[in-house]
C-alpha positions in Angstrom: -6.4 62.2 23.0 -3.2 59.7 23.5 -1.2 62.5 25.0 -4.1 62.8 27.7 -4.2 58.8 27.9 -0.8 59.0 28.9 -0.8 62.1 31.2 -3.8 60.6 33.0 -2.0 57.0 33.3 1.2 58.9 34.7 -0.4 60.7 37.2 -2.4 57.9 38.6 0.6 55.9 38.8 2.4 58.3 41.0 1.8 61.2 43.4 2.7 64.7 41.3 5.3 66.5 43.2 3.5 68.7 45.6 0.2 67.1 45.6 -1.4 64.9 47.5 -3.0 62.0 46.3 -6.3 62.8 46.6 -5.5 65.5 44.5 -3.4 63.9 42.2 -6.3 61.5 41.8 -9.3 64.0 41.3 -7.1 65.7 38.4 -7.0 62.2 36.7 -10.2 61.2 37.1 -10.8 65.4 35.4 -8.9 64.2 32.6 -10.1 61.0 31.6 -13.7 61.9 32.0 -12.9 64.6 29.1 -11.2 61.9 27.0 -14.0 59.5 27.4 -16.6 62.3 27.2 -15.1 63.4 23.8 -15.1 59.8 22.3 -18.3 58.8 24.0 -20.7 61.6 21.8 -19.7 58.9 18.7 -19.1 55.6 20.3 -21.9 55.7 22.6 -22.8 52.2 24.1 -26.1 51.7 26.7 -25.0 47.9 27.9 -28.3 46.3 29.0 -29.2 45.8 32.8 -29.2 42.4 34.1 -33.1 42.2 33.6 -32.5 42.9 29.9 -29.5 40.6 29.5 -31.2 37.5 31.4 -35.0 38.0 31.0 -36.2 40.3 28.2 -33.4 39.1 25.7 -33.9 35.9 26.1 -37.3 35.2 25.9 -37.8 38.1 22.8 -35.1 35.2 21.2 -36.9 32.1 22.6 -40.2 33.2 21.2 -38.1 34.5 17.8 -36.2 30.9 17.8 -39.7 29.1 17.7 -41.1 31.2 15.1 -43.6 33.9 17.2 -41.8 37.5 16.1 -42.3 39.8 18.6 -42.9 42.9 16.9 -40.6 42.3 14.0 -38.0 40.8 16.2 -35.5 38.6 14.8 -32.4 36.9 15.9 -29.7 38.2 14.4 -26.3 36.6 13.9 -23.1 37.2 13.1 -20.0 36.2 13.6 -17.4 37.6 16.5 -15.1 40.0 15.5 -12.1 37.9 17.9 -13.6 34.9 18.8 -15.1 34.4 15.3 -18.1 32.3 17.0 -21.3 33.2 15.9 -22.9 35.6 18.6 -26.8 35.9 18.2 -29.0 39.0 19.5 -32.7 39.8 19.6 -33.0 42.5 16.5 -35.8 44.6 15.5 -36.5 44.6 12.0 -37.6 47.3 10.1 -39.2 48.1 6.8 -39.3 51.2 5.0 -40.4 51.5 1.7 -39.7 47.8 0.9 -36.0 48.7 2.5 -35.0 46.7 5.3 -33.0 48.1 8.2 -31.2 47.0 11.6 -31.4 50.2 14.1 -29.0 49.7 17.2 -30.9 51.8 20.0 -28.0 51.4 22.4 -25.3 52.8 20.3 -22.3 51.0 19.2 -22.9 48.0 20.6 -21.4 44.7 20.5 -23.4 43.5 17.6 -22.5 46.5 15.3 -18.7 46.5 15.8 -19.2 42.4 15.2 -21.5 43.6 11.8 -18.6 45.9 10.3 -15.9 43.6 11.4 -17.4 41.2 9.4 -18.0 43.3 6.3 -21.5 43.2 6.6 -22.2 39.3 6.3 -24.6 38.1 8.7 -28.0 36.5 9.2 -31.2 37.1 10.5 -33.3 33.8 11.9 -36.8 33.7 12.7 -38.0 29.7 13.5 -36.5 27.5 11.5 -36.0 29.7 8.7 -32.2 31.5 8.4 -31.6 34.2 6.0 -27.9 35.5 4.9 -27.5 39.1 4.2 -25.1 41.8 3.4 -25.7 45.0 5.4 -24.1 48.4 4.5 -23.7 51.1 7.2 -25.7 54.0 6.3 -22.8 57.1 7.2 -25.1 59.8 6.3 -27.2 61.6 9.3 -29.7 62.9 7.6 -30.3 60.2 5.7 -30.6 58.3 9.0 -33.7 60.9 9.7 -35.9 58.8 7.6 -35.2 55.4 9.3 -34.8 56.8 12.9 -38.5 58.4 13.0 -40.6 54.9 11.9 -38.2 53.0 14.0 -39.5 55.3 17.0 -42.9 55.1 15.9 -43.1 51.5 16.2 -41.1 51.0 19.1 -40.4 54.1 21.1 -42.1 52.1 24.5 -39.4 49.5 23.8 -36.2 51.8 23.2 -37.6 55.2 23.6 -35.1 55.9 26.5 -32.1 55.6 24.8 -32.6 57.7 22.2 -32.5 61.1 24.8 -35.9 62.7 25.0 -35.8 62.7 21.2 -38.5 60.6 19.5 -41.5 60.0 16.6 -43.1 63.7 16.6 -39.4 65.6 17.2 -37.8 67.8 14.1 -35.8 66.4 11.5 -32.6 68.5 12.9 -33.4 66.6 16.5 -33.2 63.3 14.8 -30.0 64.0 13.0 -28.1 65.8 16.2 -28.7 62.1 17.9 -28.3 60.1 14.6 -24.3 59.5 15.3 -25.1 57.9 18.1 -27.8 55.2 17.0 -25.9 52.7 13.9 -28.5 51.9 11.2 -27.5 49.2 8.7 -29.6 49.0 5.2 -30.0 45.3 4.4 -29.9 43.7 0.9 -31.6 41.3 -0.1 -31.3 38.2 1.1 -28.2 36.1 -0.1 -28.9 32.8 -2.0 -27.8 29.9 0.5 
């Protein structure tokens, strides 16, 4: 993938002898979109429109803030993985089998590469109340099967879209083939302040 980083950046830099520049252009654009396509089937990341980002967000973390959880929402936070601030998100919490888990629809988003820079420490606030946790990603697809499919089933009209076509009622080898691309984090319990 570097050597193609650096082919691409050459070319686009410069007109290859012979070529024009639309051409030289069209083969660079060729070879970064297979560089990006081959890293994107792991590291897939859905940012949210402006709607979500301004409107939805927000008031899923106002009403969350006050106390009112929207469907198991929470606001999670952790701390920035450069800035080291602490970044809050609206977070749907589940529970399976007295487990508790933190699904990221949208891939690998901001939130998850702040999670595993952080080891895992975060916290998840709902009012007043803030609880510290310890989160461990769950690597294993398959194992991801049996958190992907009640995560769907409670809020496919919510995040149904990202998650390809595939949903509640699709086979266990569906749910794994998208599993890479959706980060699930099994919580422990909650840390002692």
């Amino acid at each position: 993938i570097a050597v193609s980083l650096r082919v691409a950046n050459s070319v686009s830099r410069r007109t290859v002898r012979g070529a024009t520049t639309q051409e030289a252009t069209m083969e660079t654009t060729t070879t970064m979109d297979e560089v990006q396509g081959a890293a994107s089937v792991e590291h897939r990341y859905v940012a949210p429109g402006w709607f979500t980002r301004r409107v939805f967000n927000r008031a899923v973390a106002g009403f969350t803030r006050l106390g009112v959880s929207v469907w198991g929402s929470r606001v999670l936070q952790v701390r920035g993985r450069r800035s080291g601030e602490l970044r809050e998100t609206p977070v749907n919490l589940l529970v399976v089998d007295g487990r508790r888990y933190l699904v990221a629809p949208r891939g690998h988003t901001q939130w998850v590469r702040n999670l595993r820079a952080a080891d895992g420490a975060g916290a998840l606030r709902l009012g007043r109340r803030v609880e510290a946790f310890r989160a461990e990603e769950v690597l294993d697809d398959r194992a991801k099967v049996a958190v992907l499919r009640p995560y769907l089933q409670r809020w496919k009209a919510e995040v149904g879209a990202f998650f390809e076509g595939v949903g509640p009622d699709s086979s266990d080898d569906e749910l794994a083939a998208i599993a890479p691309r959706h980060p699930v984090f099994l919580l422990a319990d909650p840390m002692d302040p």
